[in-house]
Structures are given as structure tokens and as C-alpha cells.
N, C-alpha and C positions, 0 to 999 in steps of 0.2 A: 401539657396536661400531666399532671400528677396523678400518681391514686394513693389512696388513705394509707393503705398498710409503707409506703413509700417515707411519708409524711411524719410518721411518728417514729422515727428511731430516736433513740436515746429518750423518751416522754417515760414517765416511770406509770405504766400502766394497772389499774385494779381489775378493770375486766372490760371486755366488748362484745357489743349484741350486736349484729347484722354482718352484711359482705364488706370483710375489709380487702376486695379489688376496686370498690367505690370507685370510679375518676372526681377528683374535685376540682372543681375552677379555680376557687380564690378562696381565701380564708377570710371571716372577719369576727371580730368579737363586739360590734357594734349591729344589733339586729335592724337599726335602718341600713346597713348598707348591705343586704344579705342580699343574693342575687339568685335563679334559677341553678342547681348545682354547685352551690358551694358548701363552704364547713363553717358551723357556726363554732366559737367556743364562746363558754360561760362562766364569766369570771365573777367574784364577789368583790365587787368596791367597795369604797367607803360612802357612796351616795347610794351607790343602785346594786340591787346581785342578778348576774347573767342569768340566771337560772330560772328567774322570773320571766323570760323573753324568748324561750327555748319554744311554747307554739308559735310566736308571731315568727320566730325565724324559719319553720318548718311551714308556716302556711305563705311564707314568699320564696319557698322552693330548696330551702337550706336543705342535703340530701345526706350530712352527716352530723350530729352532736360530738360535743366533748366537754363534757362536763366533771366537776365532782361528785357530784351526788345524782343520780339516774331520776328522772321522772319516774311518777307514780305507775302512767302511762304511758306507755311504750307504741310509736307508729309505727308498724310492719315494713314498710320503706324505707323510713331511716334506719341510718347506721350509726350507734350509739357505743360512744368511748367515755370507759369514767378512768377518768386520772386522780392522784394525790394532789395535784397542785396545779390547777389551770394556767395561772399566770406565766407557770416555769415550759407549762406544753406549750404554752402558744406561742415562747420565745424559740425552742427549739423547733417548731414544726413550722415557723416562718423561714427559719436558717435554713432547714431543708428543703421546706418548697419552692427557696429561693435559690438553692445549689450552691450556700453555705458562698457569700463574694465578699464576707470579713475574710476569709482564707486567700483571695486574689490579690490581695491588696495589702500593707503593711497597717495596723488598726492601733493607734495608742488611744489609750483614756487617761484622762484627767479629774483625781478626785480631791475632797477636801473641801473645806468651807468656804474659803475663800481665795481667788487668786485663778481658778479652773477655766472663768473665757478668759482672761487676760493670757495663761498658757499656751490653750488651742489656738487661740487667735493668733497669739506672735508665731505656734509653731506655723500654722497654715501658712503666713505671711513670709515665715522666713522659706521654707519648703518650694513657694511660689516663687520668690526670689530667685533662687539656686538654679531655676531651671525645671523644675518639677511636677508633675501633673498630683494634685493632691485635693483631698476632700476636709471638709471643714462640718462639724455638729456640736454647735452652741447654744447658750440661753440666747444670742444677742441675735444668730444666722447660720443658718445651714449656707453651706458652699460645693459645688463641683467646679474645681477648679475656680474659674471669677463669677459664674453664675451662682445668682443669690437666690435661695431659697427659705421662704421664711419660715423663723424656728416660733414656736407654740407653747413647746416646752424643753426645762434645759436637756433632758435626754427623753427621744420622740420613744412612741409604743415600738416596741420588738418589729410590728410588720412593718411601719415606718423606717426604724431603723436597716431594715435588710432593703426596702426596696429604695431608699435613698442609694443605700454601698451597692446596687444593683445599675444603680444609673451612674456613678460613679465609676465602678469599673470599666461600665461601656464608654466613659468617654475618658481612658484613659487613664485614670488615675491609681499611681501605686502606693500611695500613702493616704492616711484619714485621720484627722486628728480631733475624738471630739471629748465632749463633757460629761460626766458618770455621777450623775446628784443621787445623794443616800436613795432616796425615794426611789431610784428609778431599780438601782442593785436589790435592795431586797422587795419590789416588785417585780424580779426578776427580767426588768425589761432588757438586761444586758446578757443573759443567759445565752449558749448558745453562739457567742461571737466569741473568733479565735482572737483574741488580742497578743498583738506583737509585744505590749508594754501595757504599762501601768505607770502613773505618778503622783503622789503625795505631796501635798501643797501644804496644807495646818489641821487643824479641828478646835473648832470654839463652839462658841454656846451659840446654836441654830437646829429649829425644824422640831424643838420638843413637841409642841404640837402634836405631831405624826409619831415620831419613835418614844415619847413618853420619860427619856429616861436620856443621860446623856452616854450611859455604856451603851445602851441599845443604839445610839447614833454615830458613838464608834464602831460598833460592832458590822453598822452596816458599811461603813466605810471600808473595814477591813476585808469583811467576806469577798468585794472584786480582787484582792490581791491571793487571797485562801484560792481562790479558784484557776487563779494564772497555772497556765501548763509550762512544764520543762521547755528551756530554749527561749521562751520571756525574759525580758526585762523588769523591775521592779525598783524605782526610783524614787528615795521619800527624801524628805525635808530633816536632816539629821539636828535641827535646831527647835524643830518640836516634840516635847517630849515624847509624844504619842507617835514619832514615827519609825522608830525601830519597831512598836505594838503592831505596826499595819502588815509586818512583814514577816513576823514568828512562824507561821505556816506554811508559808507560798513555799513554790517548787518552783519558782523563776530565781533569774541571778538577781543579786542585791546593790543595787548601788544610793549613796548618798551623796546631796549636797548641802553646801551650810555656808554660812558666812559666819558665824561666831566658835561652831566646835568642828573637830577633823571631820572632814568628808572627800568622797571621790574628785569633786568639783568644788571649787572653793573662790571667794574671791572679799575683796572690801571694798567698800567704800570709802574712796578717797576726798569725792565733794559733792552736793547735794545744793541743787539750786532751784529756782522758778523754770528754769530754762534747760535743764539738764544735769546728769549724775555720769560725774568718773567712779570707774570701779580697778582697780587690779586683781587681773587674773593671771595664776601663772608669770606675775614679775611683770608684764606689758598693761601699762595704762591705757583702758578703753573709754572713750565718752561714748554715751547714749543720748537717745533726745527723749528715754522715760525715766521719771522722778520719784524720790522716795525708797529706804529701805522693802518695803512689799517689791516695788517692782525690780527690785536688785534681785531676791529671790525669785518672782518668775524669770528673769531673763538667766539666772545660775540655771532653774530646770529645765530652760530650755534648749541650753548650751549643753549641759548634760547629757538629753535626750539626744542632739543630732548627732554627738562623737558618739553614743553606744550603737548607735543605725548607722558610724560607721563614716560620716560627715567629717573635712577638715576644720581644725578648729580656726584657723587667721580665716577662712572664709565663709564661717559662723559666724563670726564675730564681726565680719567689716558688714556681713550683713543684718546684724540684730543692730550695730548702731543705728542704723538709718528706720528704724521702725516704730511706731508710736502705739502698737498697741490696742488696745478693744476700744470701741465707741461706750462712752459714757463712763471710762474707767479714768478716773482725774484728768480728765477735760477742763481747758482754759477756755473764757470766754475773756476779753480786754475790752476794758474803754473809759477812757477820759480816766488812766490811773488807777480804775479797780479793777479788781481781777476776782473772779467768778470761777469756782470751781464746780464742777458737777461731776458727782462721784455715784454709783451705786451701791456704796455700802450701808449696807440694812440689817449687820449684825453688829453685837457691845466691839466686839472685837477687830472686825474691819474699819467699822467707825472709830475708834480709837487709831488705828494705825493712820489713816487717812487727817488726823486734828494734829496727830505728832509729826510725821511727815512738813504738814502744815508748819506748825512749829518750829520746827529745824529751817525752814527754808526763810522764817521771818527774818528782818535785817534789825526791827526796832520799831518803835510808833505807830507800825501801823493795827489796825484793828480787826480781829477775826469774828467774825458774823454769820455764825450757822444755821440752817432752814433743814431740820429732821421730823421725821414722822416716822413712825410704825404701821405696819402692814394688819390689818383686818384679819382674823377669820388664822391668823397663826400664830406663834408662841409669846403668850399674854408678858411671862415672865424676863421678855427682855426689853421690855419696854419704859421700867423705871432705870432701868439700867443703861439704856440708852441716851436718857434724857440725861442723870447725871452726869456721864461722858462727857455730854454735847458743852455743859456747863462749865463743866471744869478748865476745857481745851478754849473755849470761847470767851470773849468779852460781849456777844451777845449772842441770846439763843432763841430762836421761835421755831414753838410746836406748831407743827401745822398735822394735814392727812396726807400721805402716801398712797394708799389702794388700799379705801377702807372696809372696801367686801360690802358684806352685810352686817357692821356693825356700823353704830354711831361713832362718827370721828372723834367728836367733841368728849365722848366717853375715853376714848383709846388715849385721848393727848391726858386725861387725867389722870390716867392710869402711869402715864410717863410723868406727868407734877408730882406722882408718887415719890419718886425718886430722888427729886432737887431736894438738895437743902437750903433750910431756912434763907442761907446768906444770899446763895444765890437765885433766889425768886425775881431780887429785886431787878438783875438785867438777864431776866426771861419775859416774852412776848406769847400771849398761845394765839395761834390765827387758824382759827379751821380749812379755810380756803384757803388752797397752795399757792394760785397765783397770786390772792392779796399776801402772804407770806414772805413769799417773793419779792412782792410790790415795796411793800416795808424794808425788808432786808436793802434792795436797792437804793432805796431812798436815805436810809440810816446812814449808808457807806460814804465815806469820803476819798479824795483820791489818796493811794496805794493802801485802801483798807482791801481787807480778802472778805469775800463770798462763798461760805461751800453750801452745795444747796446737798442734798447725801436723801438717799435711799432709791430713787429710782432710777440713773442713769441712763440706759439705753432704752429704757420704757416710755413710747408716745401715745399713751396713754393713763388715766387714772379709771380703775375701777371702781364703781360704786354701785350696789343692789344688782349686780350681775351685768350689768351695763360697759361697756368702755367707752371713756367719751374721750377723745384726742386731747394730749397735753406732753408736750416734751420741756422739759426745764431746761434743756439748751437754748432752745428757741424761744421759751418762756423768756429768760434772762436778757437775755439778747436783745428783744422787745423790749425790755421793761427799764435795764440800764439807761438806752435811748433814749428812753421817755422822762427817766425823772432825772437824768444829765446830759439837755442837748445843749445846754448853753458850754 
């Protein structure tokens, strides 16, 4: 049992009406799950504002507010906190009520547009490997240790977050490695956690939508590094231009890695296959069984990160060979001589790196055949952009839908015909429906043609009108090859 005045340190308070000796149970900012003696807080979303639900939480027993702005109406009972910034108290007043167990535990994050589960993932994996009790928080899965816990969103709400590293601790684990998406940083949902490290993966065009502006999506990127305390870590990508910009403020130590310019961690690619990438590091030629320049950088940051925590490097490395990596992150499917990609890249710029990758790995003749859609209900603007990509890299291309929310698919893929030029309309396909998309793509392919099906990856499902109906493009694919090449 906690009591209120306990609960709010570090909360940058305006004022408070009633006993701040309150005990409170549990805290929620979600007024269905308010219970007899808890604290409600009231947050302003982008669908709904807390503030609106402050009697429904007080008439199911909620016995403290915290809000920004004070009701009209004041209940003699309650105990009423107005703060500057809800979202930032709720992140600190979870860490507190939780007894602060980012501090138990070594806590890195992972940020940047792209590349961030493929990071946590390998570090979880490699962490696991070594001998190590470690926690994992993903787009793709939350982890305690090998217990899977499913993830919702790529970085959960602050009380999530504390009470996930809560059970975490208790079973042991001294390291956590998870995912820090813009949205969640400047929703302050990572406020409040001691982070051991920070890591810097890229920044492309993603998530205008929300931040409006592509400064404002740097910006948010940066602020988790602005706030790193002395005795951090701070580890960016010295090969994107924007990543010495992540690090001008922080009071953590700086280290870089890069494969094209000097960095602390350095390495090349020696060869680049369907089946596997050498790289040298430090003069010792290593194979890996992950492909592609992208995953040459995640596997440099992740090599990075275990020697700064302190980790030998030959037994970093003999254990990143043996590792493949996040589910849905350039996934092979085989049969009868095609090979099927499934990738989740659903930005201009992951999808580019994923068609060059491609590219590189081609021997000759064979034919590339790409299945991309854009996302519903987010940044309209990269969707002509995406489809040109798709064309340029491809010999053939069909729009299909992704998770088309609550817009019309058929509108969205038009919005990417925007894009194609003239020449290449003629080998573009639009298919609304993903699996007939799919279907076609299969059926188009001949043996050693490639497949990339790109935008959803680890997602078994598609949304539509608020709905999730079950659809995995691994398993999609896999079915669908079968069927139109059983001979």
C-alpha cells in the first residue's frame, strides 16, 4: 500500500485539494478499470480527454484525482491533484508506486525508425544465449526471460511498462531490452525509467501523421537521449546523418557505430547472399545466417552495446552468428524454386533498403515481384512514395491493403498510383484484397523468381473498421505457393 503524497515525487505539481496521506491501491488512467480506493489520472488523448470520465471514476470508488485542469466541482472525499502534464505524472507516479525496478535491472532502449525489434530482439536472443536472465519489450513480444508475453503496442503505457520490469525482476532478470517509438517518448510513456543505454538505429520519413513535421519526429527521437542521466550509454548510427543531432545534449558517454564512416565499432561487408552475410570486424572474418546491409548495422549495434555492458567480444560474436533475428523481419519462405520474402517494412525507406538488399543478392534472370500496401488512418504522404520504390526495384508490382483502418483501401492504393510513373503502370497490378494479391503474385512467379510480400511482417492480422480479422502473410504465402505450384 502506497499513500498519494509517496506517489508523486518528482510530478511537477500546480496545486492539491484534500489529504495527501490518501493510501491508494492501484492507479489507472483508464476509468473502466477504476476499483474501490484507487487513483484515477486524466489524460487528454487524441480520441477521448480523461477529464471527461473524472465522476464515472469517483462514482466506482476512485478516492484521488489527478488531473490538469480541476473540475468545476470539487467532492469533499476526494483527493484532488492538478499537475502540468498528466501523461509525464502518470509515468513517474507508476515508477514510484512500483519502487522504481528500471533501477534493478540493467534497462536499454532502442530508437529510430527502423531496425529497433530487429535490435531488442537479437540483443534479448544474444543475452539469453550467454547465460543470462533478461527481459525483452517489442512491437513483435514482450519476454521475461522465454515467457512470451503479448505486445499491443511497440512501447506499452508507463503502468505496463513498470509492471511488466516488476515481474521481470522477480524472476530474475538483470537486463531488459526494449523498443522506445517517437509516440511513446514524447507521450512521456518512458519518463520516469532509469535507462542504463540508449541506441540510435536511422530516421526516415515515418509517423507525420502524429508529429506533423519531420523536425518534430526528430525531435522526438532525440529528447530519450536529452534525458539520459550521467553514467549512460548513448549509441547512434555515425552513418546517419542525423545521428551525432540525437546526442548534442545528453550527459551520457557517446559512442558510435558505422560501416562507411569512423566509428567506435566498425565492420564491412565482405559478402552478401540468400543464405547468409560475411562481415569483418576488427580484421576476423565472421558469417552470420542474417542478410543484407540493414542487418550488418543492427548486428554492429548490437555488438556495440554488449562490449560497452562490458561483454567479451569472440563470444558476442560466435553467438550473434548463430541468430536469425525478429519474426517477420526478411523471412524466407521456399518452394519449387521461389522464394518469398516477408518483410515488415512499411516505411519509403525500409522498403527501399529491403528491394536493394534484394537486389544485391540477385544472381541474374530471375524476377522480382513485390506485394506493398500502406497503412490506413497514418501518413497519407508516403504512400505515392512507396509505390514508386516498389516499381523501380521490381519487375512487377501490386498494390494491395495493409491495415486499412477506417479508410477505403481502394482509395489508399490510389493515392500510391499517385506516384508510378507513366512507364511503369504498365507492370503494376492494384488488388484490393491481400490474399488475392498474394494469390496473383504466386501464381505470376516462376522458379527462382523472388516474392517480397512487405508491410506487415509479424502481424496476424489485418485491420479493417476497427475490426481484426486473422491474416498472416507467412502463412498466407505458404498456402498459396502450394496451391498454385503443386505440380
Amino acid at each position: 500500500m502506497k499513500f498519494l503524497k509517496d506517489i508523486l515525487y518528482k510530478v511537477s505539481l500546480i496545486s492539491t485539494k484534500g489529504d495527501m496521506e490518501t493510501p491508494i491501491s492501484q492507479i489507472a488512467f483508464d476509468s473502466r478499470a477504476i476499483g474501490v480506493g484507487d487513483l484515477f489520472v486524466a489524460i487528454r488523448g487524441t480520441q477521448t480527454d480523461g477529464h471527461d470520465y473524472i465522476p464515472t471514476a469517483i462514482e466506482k470508488g476512485c478516492v484521488a484525482v489527478v488531473c490538469e485542469q480541476l473540475p468545476a466541482e470539487l467532492v469533499e472525499a476526494v483527493t484532488y491533484v492538478q499537475v502540468t502534464d498528466s501523461s509525464r505524472a502518470l509515468a513517474w507516479m507508476a515508477a514510484n508506486f512500483y519502487d522504481h525496478p528500471s533501477k534493478k535491472l540493467k534497462l536499454v532502449a532502442v530508437t529510430g525508425t527502423n531496425g529497433k525489434t530487429t535490435m531488442v530482439t537479437l540483443l534479448h536472443q544474444l543475452y539469453r544465449e550467454m547465460g543470462y536472465m533478461a527481459g525483452l519489450l517489442s512491437t513483435v513480444e514482450n519476454r521475461i526471460n522465454d515467457q512470451v508475453v503479448p505486445a499491443t503496442h511497440t512501447t506499452p503505457d508507463a503502468l505496463s511498462i513498470n509492471r511488466l520490469l516488476v515481474q521481470m525482476v522477480e524472476s530474475g532478470c538483470s537486463y531488459c531490452f526494449m523498443e522506445a517509438s517517437s509516440h511513446a517518448i514524447v507521450q512521456e510513456r518512458t519518463a520516469g525509467l532509469a535507462f542504463k543505454g540508449a541506441i540510435f538505429t536511422n530516421i526516415s520519413h515515418d509517423h507525420l501523421d502524429y508529429h506533423e513535421t519531420f523536425d518534430a519526429y526528430i525531435k522526438a527521437k532525440k529528447k530519450l537521449f536529452d534525458e539520459l542521466p550521467q553514467g549512460a550509454f548513448a549509441l547512434v548510427n555515425a552513418d546517419d546523418k542525423r545521428g551525432m543531432v540525437m546526442v548534442q545534449n545528453t550527459q551520457a558517454s557517446i559512442y558510435t557505430y558505422a560501416l562507411k564512416y569512423p566509428g567506435d565499432f566498425k565492420a564491412k561487408i565482405i559478402s552478401n547472399t540468400l543464405h547468409g552475410m560475411e562481415l569483418d570486424i576488427d580484421n576476423q572474418s565472421v558469417w552470420f545466417r542474417m542478410i543484407g546491409e540493414f542487418n550488418a548495422y543492427n548486428l554492429l549495434g548490437v555488438l556495440g552495446t554488449a562490449l560497452i555492458l562490458g561483454e567479451e567480444q569472440n563470444e558476442v560474436l560466435m553467438q550473434l552468428s548463430q541468430l536469425r533475428g525478429a519474426k517477420g523481419r526478411f523471412e524466407q519462405v521456399l518452394h519449387k524454386g521461389i522464394t518469398a520474402i516477408i518483410d515488415y517494412a512499411h516505411t519509403p525507406d525500409a522498403l527501399e533498403n529491403v528491394l536493394k538488399t534484394i537486389q544485391n543478392l540477385r544472381t541474374g534472370g530471375e524476377n522480382l515481384i513485390t506485394v506493398v500496401g500502406c497503412g490506413g488512418n497514418r501518413d497519407k504522404g508516403k504512400r505515392p512514395v512507396m509505390a514508386k520504390i516498389a516499381c523501380q526495384h521490381s519487375e512487377k508490382t501490386i498494390l494491395t491493403s495493409d491495415n486499412p483502418r477506417d479508410e477505403d483501401p481502394t482509395q489508399i492504393i490510389r493515392e500510391m498510383e499517385a506516384g508510378i510513373n507513366p512507364v511503369d503502370l504498365r507492370k503494376t497490378l492494384s488488388i484490393a484484397d491481400r490474399r488475392e494479391a498474394i494469390k496473383t503474385a504466386c501464381a505470376i512467379a516462376q522458379k527462382g523468381d523472388i516474392i517480397l510480400i512487405a508491410g506487415k511482417g509479424h502481424e496476424a492480422y489485418q485491420e479493417i473498421k476497427g475490426v481484426r480479422y486473422p491474416f498472416d502473410d507467412k502463412e498466407t504465402v505458404k498456402e498459396l505457393l502450394i496451391l498454385t505450384h503443386s505440380v
